[in-house]
MARKOL-58144 format. One record per residue (C-alpha): x, y, z. Coordinates in steps of 0.5 Angstrom, whole numbers, plus 500, padded with zeros to 3 digits. Layout:
<atoms>
XYZ;...
</atoms>
This chain:
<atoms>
748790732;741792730;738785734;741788740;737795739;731792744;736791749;739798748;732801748;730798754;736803758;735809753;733814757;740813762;744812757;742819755;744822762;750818762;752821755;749828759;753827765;759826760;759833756;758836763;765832765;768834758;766841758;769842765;775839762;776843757;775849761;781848765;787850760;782856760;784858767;791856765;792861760;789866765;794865770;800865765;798871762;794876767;798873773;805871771;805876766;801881768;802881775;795881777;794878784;787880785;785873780;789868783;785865788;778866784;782863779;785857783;778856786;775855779;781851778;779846784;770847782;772845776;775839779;770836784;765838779;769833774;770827779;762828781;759827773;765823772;763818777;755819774;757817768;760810770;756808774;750809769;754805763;756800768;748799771;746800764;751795761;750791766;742790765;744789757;749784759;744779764;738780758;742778753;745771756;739770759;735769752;741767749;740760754;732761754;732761745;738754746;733751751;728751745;732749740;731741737;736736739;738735732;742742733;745740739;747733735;751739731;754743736;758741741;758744749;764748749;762752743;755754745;759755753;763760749;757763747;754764753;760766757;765770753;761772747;756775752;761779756;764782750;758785748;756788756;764792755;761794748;754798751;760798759;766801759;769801752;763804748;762809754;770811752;769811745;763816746;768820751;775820745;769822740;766829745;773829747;776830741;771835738;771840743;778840745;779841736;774847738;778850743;785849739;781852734;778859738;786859741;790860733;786856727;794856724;796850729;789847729;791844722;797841726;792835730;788836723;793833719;795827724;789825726;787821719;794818719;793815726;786814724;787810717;793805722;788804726;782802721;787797719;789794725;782793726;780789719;787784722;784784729;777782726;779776723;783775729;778774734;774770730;779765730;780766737;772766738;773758736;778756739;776758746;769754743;775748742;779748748;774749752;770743749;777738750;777741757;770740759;771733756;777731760;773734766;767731765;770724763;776724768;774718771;775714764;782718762;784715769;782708769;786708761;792711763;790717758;793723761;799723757;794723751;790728754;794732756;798732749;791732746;790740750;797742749;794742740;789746743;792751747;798752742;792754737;790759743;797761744;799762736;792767735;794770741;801772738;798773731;794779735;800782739;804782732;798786729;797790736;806792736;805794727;800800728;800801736;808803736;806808729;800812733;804813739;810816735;805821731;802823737;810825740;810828734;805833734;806835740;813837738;811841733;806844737;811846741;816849736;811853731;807855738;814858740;815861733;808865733;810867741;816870738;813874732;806875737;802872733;799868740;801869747;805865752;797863756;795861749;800857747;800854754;794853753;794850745;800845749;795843754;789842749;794838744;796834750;789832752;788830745;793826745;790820750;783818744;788818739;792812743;786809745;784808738;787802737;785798743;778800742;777799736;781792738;775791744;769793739;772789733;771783738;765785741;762785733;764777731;761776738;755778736;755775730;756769734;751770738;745771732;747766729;744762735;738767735;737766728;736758729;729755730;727749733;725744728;720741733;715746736;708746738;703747732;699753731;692750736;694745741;690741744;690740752;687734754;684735761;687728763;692723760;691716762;698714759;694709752;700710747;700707739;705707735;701707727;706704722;712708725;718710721;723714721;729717718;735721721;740725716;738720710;739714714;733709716;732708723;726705724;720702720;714700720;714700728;706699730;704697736;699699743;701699749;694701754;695704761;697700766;701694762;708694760;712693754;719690753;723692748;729688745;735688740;742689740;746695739;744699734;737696732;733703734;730702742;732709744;730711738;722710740;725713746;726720742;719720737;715719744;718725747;718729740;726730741;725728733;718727729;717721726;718721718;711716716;706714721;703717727;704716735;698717740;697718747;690717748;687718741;691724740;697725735;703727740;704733734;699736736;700735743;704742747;710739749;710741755;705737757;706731753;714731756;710733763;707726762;713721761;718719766;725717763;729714766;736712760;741709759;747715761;744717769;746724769;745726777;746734779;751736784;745737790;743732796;740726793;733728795;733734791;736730786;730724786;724730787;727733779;722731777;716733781;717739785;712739788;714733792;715736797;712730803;717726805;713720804;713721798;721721797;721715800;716711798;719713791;727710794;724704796;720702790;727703787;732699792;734705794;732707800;737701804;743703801;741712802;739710810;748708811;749714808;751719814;747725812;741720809;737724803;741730805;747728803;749732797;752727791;758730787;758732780;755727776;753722782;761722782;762718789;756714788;757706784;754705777;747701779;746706786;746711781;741708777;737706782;736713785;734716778;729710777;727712784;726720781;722717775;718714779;717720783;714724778;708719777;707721770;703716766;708713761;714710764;719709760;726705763;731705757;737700759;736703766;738696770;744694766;749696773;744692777;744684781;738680778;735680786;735687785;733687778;726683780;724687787;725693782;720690778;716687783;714695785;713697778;708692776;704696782;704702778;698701774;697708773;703709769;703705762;712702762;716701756;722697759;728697754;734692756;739688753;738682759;731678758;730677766;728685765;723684760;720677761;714679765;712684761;705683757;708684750;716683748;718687741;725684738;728690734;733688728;735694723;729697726;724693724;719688729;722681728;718678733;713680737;709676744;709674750;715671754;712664753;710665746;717668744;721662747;715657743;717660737;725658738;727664733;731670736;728671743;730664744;737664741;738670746;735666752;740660750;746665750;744668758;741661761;745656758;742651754;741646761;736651765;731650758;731644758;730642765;724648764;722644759;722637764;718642769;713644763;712636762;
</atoms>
């Protein structure tokens, strides 16, 4: 757990009095069987009275001294473990927001919420409760073998003997439960994956009837879950049930060799007294051994998993000198663009200018690398040959804060927190606080007439995923959010699909007077892109055709036959009787 030092070191100096409040409290402990054997040899035996009560009331110090260091220590591993446990899960969620798309291309949610979560957990009872009591049975065990020993060396050698016997079983059932928990560890990734889906997907399980299927699909999860469950009980009821038993034993023979030498005077009755009450507190760390070797063996597959997120780089991440443009007016070039993604050509020779102020529409069916242009001008992926400019400068060279701070996305998947719909439009810019602001941003999107019927207006918070809201108000209010944000690129990715052709074209009539953002607008449907100042037809990620909307329909090539399919032969011919 090397990576975890600088977290450690950050709490050292409680550690070290928690860990001196433990031998204070251990010590204390062991001073007991002490007062003990007085009690039965001076008092009992001897018959001196005079010591009782000193001795009774050294008995109760000896108590509330234990209570009162007994309490500083857990309160100061629990505070410290605490602090190590917040710190680890919030770099771990820190260093996977910087991480490039493409590991999340590789990665599923339940996983990485595994990580977050129970991996992190695992490691806070590690540096919390569990390491605080491994520390303790080691103290424990080595004072408690000191005292037996100043008490009669001969029964001594009786712990001796057992402890690497009760030791090797434990060492075994820990390399078992190693390999356990990680197969645990995956699984809970896998369940909670299936479940996040089915949840986050709920509606569509509806709508085909599939709950049959899903729950079927998570009962498979969950059986995996159970059966490595079972898997670590059996290896807990091999070994836990041997080391008890070893513990039965020594204190039996404690008891029947300690009688031997009381017989033969070789040791009094205190004295064994004592030794019993020593071997007795000796015996509780050694039954422990299993379940702590049980939580530590979790806790180090946990951060295994852990640092092998840590470990990842981001593939896409600012150069060494960035450059910080004082303004960016929102001039974007693509320069002979291609790209590949896992040996698969996505786009090439993309080349195009877009200038402030002026729209770009994008065409193509399913497949043909739209939103792929999408992803190279944010930087989610780098392009594999060519340059993309804003404003003369490479966007790699670019920090990505600002270059994403300058663009305004709104996709094709509208994702809307669970929070009220002016928090949900102002995402973007938090600092639009004016309340103009959120409405001339609603209103420039359609949206502000159906929010005004809502009953609590702006205020009303949507449900998880804008659940509760229809597909094209859902696309209006984060259209509504991308305008807020007045960035100087907007980019408008197949955002008007769930929306009437009169909404569609007062949308557009509003953004048209935006000119100080540059708009790229991605659609399948050409009353999106007709008005644009240049039309691109992507086909297997290659320009095909290029132009405005009158000299695409002139060309009578794939624009044209797109056109034929979505108005109908009639409309251009009486378009063509109008021109005449």
């Amino acid at each position: 757990m090397k990576n975890l030092w600088k977290y450690l070191k950050k709490y050292r100096f409680l550690y070290v009095l928690a860990i001196a409040a433990m031998f204070i409290s251990v010590f204390l402990d062991a001073m007991s069987p002490q007062i003990t054997r007085h009690i039965i040899d001076d008092v009992i035996v001897g018959g001196n009275m005079k010591i009782l009560m000193n001795l009774l009331l050294a008995l109760i110090g000896i108590g509330f001294g234990r209570a009162i260091f007994q309490y500083t220590k857990e309160f100061i591993f629990d505070y410290a473990a605490a602090g190590i446990g917040s710190g680890l899960r919030k770099d771990l969620f820190d260093h996977i927001q910087t991480l490039s798309m493409d590991y999340f291309d590789d990665h599923n949610t339940g996983e990485l919420m595994a990580r977050i979560k129970d991996d992190a957990e695992r490691i806070w009872n590690a540096f919390g409760f569990v390491g605080m009591l491994v520390l303790e049975c080691t103290i424990h065990t080595v004072i408690v073998i000191i005292c037996m020993y100043r008490i009669s060396p001969i029964l001594t050698l009786l712990p001796l003997a057992i402890m690497p016997l009760i030791a090797w079983y434990a060492l075994k059932m820990e390399k078992g439960l190693g390999e356990v928990y990680d197969n645990i560890s995956e699984q809970t990734a896998e369940l909670n994956t299936v479940a996040q889906e089915n949840l986050a997907g709920v509606r569509t399980v509806k709508a085909f009837a599939r709950e049959k299927h899903e729950i079927s699909k998570f009962k498979k999860h969950n059986k995996k879950y159970y059966d490595l469950n079972m898997q670590q009980a059996k290896l807990l009821i091999r070994y836990q049930p041997n080391i008890s038993f070893l513990s039965k034993i020594l204190m039996i023979s404690v008891i029947v060799i300690g009688g031997i030498l009381v017989i033969y005077e070789k040791m009094t009755i205190g004295e064994l007294g004592a030794f019993s009450e020593y071997a007795n507190n000796i015996i509780w760390p050694m039954e422990m051994v299993g379940w702590l070797s049980n939580d530590l063996a979790a806790a180090v597959a946990s951060n295994k998993k852990i640092k092998a997120i840590m470990n990842e780089k981001p593939v896409i991440k600012d150069v060494e000198n960035p450059v910080w443009p004082e303004t960016i007016k929102g001039d974007l070039v693509f320069n002979h663009v291609s790209f590949e993604l896992d040996g698969k050509r996505i786009l090439e020779d993309i080349d195009f200018t877009l200038k402030k102020g002026k729209t770009l529409g994008i065409m193509g069916v399913t497949g043909s690398g739209k939103s792929s242009i999408v992803n190279l001008i944010q930087r989610f992926y780098d392009v594999t040959d060519g340059t993309i400019l804003l404003d003369g400068v490479d966007v790699k060279e670019l920090p990505l804060s600002l270059l994403r701070g300058q663009i305004s996305v709104v996709m094709q998947d509208v994702f809307l927190f669970s929070d009220s719909i002016s928090e949900n439009i102002k995402t973007g810019n938090k600092d639009a606080t004016e309340w103009e602001m959120v409405q001339q941003a609603s209103i420039s999107a359609e949206a502000h007439s159906f929010i005004s019927k809502l009953s609590e207006q702006y205020d009303t918070v949507i449900g998880e995923r804008g659940v509760g809201l229809s597909g094209g108000q859902k696309q209006r209010i984060s259209i509504a959010r991308a305008i807020a944000k007045e960035s100087p690129v907007l980019i408008l990715d197949d955002s008007t699909s769930a929306l009437d052709m009169e909404t569609e074209r007062e949308i557009e009539t509003h953004l048209s007077k935006l000119t100080h953002s540059s708009k790229i607008i991605i659609a399948h449907r050409i009353s999106a892109v007709r008005n644009a100042d240049e039309i691109l037809i992507l086909s297997d990620g290659k320009i095909i055709e290029r132009g405005t909307h009158d000299q695409l329909m002139k060309k009578r090539g794939q624009y044209y036959k797109t056109y034929q399919v979505q108005y109908g032969e009639e409309e251009i011919k009486w378009q063509s009787i109008q021109a005449e």
